[in-house]
N, C-alpha and C positions, 0 to 999 in steps of 0.2 A: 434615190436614197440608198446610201448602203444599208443590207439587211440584217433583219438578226434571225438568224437559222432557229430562234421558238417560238414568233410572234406564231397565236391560232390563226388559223385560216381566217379569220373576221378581220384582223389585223389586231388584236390585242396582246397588248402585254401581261407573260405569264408569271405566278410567283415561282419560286425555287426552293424547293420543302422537301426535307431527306434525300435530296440526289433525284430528284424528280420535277418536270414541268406540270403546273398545275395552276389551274385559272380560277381564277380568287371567285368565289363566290358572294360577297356583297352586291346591295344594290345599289350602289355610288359608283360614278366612274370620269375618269378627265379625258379631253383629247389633248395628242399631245401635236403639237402644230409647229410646222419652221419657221420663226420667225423673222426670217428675212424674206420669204413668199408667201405665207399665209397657208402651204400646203401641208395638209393633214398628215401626220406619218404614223399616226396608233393611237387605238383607245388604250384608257390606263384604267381596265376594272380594281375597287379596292376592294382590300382585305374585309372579313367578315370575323369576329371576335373566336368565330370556329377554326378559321384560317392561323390565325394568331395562335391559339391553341395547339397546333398542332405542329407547327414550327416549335413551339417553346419544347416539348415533346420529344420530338424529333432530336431536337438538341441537346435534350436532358442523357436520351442516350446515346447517343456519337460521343457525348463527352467523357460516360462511364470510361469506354475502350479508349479514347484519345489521349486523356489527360494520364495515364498511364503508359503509353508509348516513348521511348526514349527520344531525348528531347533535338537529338540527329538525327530518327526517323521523323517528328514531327518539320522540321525545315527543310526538308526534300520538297514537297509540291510548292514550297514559296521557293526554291532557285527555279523548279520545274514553270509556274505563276509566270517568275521573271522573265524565264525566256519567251514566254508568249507573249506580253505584253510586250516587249522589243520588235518580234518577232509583227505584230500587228500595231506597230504604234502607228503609221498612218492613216489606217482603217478607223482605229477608232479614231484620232483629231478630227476624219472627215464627218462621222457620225456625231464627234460631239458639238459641230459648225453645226450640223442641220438640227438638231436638237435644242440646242444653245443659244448661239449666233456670233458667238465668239470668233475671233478671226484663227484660222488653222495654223499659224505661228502662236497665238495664244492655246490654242488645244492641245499643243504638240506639246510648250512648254509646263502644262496644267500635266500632263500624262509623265511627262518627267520629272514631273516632280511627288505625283505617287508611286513612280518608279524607286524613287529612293529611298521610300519608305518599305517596302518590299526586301529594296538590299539589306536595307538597318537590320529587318525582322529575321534575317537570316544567320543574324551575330546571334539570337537570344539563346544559344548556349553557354556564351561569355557574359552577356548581358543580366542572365539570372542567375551568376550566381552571387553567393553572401559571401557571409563573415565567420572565422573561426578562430577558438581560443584555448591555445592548450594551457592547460593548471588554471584554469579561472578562479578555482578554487582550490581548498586541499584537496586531490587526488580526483580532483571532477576535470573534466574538457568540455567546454560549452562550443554553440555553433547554431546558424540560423538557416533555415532553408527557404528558397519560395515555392509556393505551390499553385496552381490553376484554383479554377471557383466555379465554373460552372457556364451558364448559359447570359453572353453578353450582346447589347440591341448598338446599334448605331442608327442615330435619325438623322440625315445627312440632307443639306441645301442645295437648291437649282444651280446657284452659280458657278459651285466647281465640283459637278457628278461623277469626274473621274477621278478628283484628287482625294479630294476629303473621305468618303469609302474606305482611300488605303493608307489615312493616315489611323485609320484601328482595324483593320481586318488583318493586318499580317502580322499583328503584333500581337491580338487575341487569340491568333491558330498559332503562332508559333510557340504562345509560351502555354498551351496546354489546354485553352478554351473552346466552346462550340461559339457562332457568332451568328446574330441575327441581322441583315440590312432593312431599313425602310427608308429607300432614295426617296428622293423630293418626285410628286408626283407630276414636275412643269416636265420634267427633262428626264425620263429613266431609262432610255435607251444606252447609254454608256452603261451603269450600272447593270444594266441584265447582258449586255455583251461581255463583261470583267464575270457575273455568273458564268455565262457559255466558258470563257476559257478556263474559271477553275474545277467547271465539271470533267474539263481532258487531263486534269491533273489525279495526282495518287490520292487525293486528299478523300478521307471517306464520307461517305452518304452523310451527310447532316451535321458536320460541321461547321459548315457556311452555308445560307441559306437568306432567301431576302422574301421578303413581302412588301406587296406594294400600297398604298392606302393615302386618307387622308387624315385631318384631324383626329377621328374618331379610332382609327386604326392606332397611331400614335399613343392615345389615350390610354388605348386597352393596355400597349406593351410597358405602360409605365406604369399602370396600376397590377398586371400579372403577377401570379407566382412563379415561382419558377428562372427568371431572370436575377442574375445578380447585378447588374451593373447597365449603364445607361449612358451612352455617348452623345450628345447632341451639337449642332451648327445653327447658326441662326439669328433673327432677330434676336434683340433685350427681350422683350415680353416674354414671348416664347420660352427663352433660355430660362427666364425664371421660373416658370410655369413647368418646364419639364424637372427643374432643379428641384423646386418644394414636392414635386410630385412624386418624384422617383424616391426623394430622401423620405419622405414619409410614409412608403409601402417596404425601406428596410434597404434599399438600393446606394450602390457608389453610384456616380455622376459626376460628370464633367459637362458642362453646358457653356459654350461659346458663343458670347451673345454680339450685337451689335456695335459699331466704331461713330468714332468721328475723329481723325487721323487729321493733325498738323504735321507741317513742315514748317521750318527756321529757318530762312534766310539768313542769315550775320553778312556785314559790309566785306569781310573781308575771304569771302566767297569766290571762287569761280561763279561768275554769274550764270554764261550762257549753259556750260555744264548745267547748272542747278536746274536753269530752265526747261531743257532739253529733260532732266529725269523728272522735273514735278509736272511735268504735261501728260508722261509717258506713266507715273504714276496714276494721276487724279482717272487719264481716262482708257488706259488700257482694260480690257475685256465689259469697254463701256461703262467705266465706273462700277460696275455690277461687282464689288468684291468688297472684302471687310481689310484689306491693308491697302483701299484706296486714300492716298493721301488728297482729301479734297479743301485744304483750306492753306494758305500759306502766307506766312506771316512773316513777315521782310524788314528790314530794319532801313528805316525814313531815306537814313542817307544814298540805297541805292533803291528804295522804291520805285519810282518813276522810270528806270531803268531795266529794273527788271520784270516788271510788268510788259512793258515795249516788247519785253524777249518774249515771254510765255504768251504774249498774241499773235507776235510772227510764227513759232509754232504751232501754237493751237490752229491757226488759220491755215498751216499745211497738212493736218491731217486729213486723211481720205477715207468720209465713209461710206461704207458699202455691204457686198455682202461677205461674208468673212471665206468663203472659195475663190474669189475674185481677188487675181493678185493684185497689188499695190494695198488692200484695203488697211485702213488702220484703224478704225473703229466699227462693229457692226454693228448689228440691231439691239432694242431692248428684249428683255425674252417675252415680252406682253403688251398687246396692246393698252392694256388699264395699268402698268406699269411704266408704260412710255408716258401715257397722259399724266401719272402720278408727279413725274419729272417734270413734267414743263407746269405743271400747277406749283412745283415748289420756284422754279424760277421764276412765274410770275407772284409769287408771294416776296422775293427775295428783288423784285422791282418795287413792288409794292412798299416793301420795308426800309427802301431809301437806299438800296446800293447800285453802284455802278454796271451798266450792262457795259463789258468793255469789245466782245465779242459774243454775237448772240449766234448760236447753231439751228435753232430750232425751224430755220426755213429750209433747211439739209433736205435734197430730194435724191435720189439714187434711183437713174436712168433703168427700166426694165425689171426693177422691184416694188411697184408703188403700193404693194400690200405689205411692206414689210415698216415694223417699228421704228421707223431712225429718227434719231436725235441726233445731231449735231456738237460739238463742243462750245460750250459756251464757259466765258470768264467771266465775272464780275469785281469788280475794283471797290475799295471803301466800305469794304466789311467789315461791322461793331462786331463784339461778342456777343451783344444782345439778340442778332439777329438769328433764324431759322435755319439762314443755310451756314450758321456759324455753331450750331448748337444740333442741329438736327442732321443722322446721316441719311445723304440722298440715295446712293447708290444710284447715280446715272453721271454724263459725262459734264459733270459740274464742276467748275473749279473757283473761290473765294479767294480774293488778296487782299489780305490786311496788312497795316503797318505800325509799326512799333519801336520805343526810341533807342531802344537796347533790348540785346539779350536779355536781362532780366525780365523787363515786361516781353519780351514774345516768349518767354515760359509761363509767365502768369497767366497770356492768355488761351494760349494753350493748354492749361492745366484748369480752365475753366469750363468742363463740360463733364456730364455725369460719366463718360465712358473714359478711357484708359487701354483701348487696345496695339495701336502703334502708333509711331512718329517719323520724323528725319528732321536731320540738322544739315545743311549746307554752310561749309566754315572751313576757312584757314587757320583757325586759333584752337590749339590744343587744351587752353585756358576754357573756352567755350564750350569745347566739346564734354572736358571733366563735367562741366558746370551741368548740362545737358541731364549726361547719364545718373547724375545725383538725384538733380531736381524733376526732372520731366516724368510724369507721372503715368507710365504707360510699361506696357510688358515687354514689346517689341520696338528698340530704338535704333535707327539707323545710323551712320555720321558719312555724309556725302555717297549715301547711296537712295535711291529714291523709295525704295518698298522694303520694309525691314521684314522681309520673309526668313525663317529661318530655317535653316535644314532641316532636312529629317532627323540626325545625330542629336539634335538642339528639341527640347520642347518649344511649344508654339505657344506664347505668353499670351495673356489679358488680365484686366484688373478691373477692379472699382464694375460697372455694369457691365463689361464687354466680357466678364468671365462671371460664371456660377460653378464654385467647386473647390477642391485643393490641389487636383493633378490633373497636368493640362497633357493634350494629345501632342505625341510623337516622342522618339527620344529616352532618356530613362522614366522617366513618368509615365509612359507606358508601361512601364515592364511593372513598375508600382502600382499602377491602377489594378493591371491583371493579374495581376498576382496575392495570394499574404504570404505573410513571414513566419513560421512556425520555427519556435527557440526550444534545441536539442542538447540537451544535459545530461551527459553520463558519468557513473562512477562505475569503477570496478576494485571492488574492496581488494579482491585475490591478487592483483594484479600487483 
């Protein structure tokens, strides 16, 4: 395993509290295990509401001195940040393979793309500033400024512990904040390694700081005082739960909850294009992602066609362990989440759909402790059904059909969530039609995962968001920041 220079000598993971390693004091604790061999790689002690206390603290005053620092010295340790993180980007994709299980072309590209978040946060000299207005009035000049707020949490998910982290930590220290992490405790060995490198930076004691925990930890930081603000990833439930939680102790928030992601076919498609991205969609990093597009809804007349295609695909993926080259799918990050998976695919036989391609007999030579699942298709999927309605999060893929564009937006638009889509189409007709109607934050048009930059906030709607301002982009700079409106007169003048 690659190591992280603060694991205790027991092998536990430490929290990061004012520029200091320090081992959480609760009596709860996770191991945290590779799931593609079963082998142990750290306990993960949690936080203890005194733990929690003392980071809020901690960051109450780093932020006194920070958020007074001009806002050029503030963006120095995030170019300093960036160049380490280049600097060790295949360190960490290997750490976040044994942690994860993700294949190390998906790790790499998962780290590049918190990478870009990092670059973003290095414009927020340009980024924050307003608006000004000379004579607004008689002899007055008006003008807005933004300002920092204090001490901000991010609760951040197993499936992407390198990205998500830095879709608010560079955004919070750049424009003036102290920031708290609480990584997801399946996987926190990326998270406290992105710790180790911002401790070699300028940045001061207790600015950034993480704690590690469970539930209960979580709880505390959203009922605390002392926080202004509240970042979260995750399940619906969850999302909402932190969303009512935070807003009702006085907190902003942003809560990113859970998908169930269509793709459109239209006849007049590149087919095998389409096929080739909604295979590489539905099951890339295992389905384990929230712009997994897992259901795809094809229009009659090339049905039968295009189905053909996404099983000869599906049928050529390779999986394995995600350091083993060729692999294209690895493990799940759990064994009660591997089983969770194949309990929904046999619900989803159960409920009358087509097994067109079943994975789940997938063995991988010299790993037999590890989670795997296989890709499995299924054909003559209703909307009524489970894996039409419900997100899996494993390497599941649903085809439906539909007689038009119109109905595959209806039934696409038929699920409580709203977080992204794609369209496969040669009609510019289609595509208006799409972005009108199609109910979702993030919409793709012949591309398979409608991720969007870092420049770009990161949409959701209807369940798949709790909030007003969503993470990355200028909505960052909105969340962390307020606006304070400056009006002067000068009678003499």
């Amino acid at each position: 395993m690659v190591g992280l220079e603060t694991l205790s000598e027991d092998g536990e993971v430490l929290n990061y509290v004012g520029g200091t390693w320090t081992a959480p004091d609760g009596t709860d604790g996770r191991e945290s295990v590779n799931p593609a061999t079963g082998e142990r790689l750290a306990r993960v002690p949690f936080s203890s509401e005194g733990d929690v206390a003392s980071a809020i603290s901690q960051g109450q005053t780093a932020f006194e001195d920070w958020s007074t620092r001009p806002v050029e010295e503030r963006i120095q340790p995030m170019f300093q940040f960036k160049e380490l993180l280049e600097e060790h980007l295949d360190e960490l994709a290997e750490l976040l393979v044994e942690d994860h299980g993700k294949t190390f072309a998906e790790a790499r590209g998962e780290l590049r793309r918190g990478i870009e978040n990092v670059e973003v946060a290095c414009g927020i000299p340009s980024m924050m500033q307003s608006g000004s207005l000379l004579n607004a009035a008689p002899d007055i000049d008006e003008s807005e400024v933004r300002q920092p707020l204090g001490v901000f949490v991010a609760i951040t998910p197993f499936n992407f512990p390198g990205m998500i982290p830095l879709w608010f930590l560079p955004y919070a220290v750049a424009t003036g904040n102290s920031f708290i992490l609480k990584p997801s405790e399946r996987d926190p060995l990326v998270p406290a390694r992105l710790m180790e490198l911002l401790d070699q930076t300028d940045l001061p004691d207790g600015v950034v700081q993480m704690v590690n925990g469970g539930k209960d930890t979580v709880n505390t930081l959203l009922a605390a005082d002392g926080i202004e603000g509240v970042s979260f990833v995750g399940s619906t439930p969850v999302a909402e739960h932190v969303y009512e939680t935070s807003a009702a102790h006085g907190k902003r928030v942003q809560a990113q909850g859970g998908a169930k992601n269509y793709i459109i076919v239209t006849e007049t498609a590149d087919l095998e294009f389409a096929a080739q991205k909604t295979v590489g969609s539905s099951y890339a990093c295992s389905g384990q992602r929230c712009l997994a597009n897992d259901v795809a809804v094809v229009e009659e007349s090339v049905y039968d066609e295009f189905a053909d295609l996404v099983v000869d695909v599906a049928s050529n993926q390779t999986v394995g362990y995600g350091l083993d080259e060729g692999t294209d799918i690895g493990p799940l990050t759990t064994p009660e989440h591997e089983q969770g998976v194949r309990n929904v695919v046999e619900t989803g036989i159960q409920e009358g759909a087509t097994v067109l391609y079943d994975g789940r007999d997938a063995e991988v030579e010299g790993y037999e402790d590890g989670n795997f699942l296989g890709p499995t298709v299924f054909g003559d999927v209703t909307t009524d059904m489970t894996i039409a309605q419900e997100e899996i999060f494993g390497p599941v893929l649903g085809l439906m059909s539909a007689s038009d564009v119109d109905e595959a937006i209806e039934m696409a638009n038929a699920t409580d969530f709203g977080n992204a889509g794609s369209l496969f189409t040669g009609s510019g007709a289609d595509a208006r039609k799409a972005r009108h109607q199609l109910d979702v934050g993030n919409l793709g048009v012949n591309a398979g995962t409608a991720a969007p930059m870092a420049f770009f906030h990161f949409g959701g709607m209807a369940d798949s968001f709790f909030g007003d301002l969503h993470a990355q982009g200028e909505d960052a700079i909105h969340f962390y920041t307020d606006k304070k409106v400056y009006i002067e007169r000068w009678p003499d003048a």
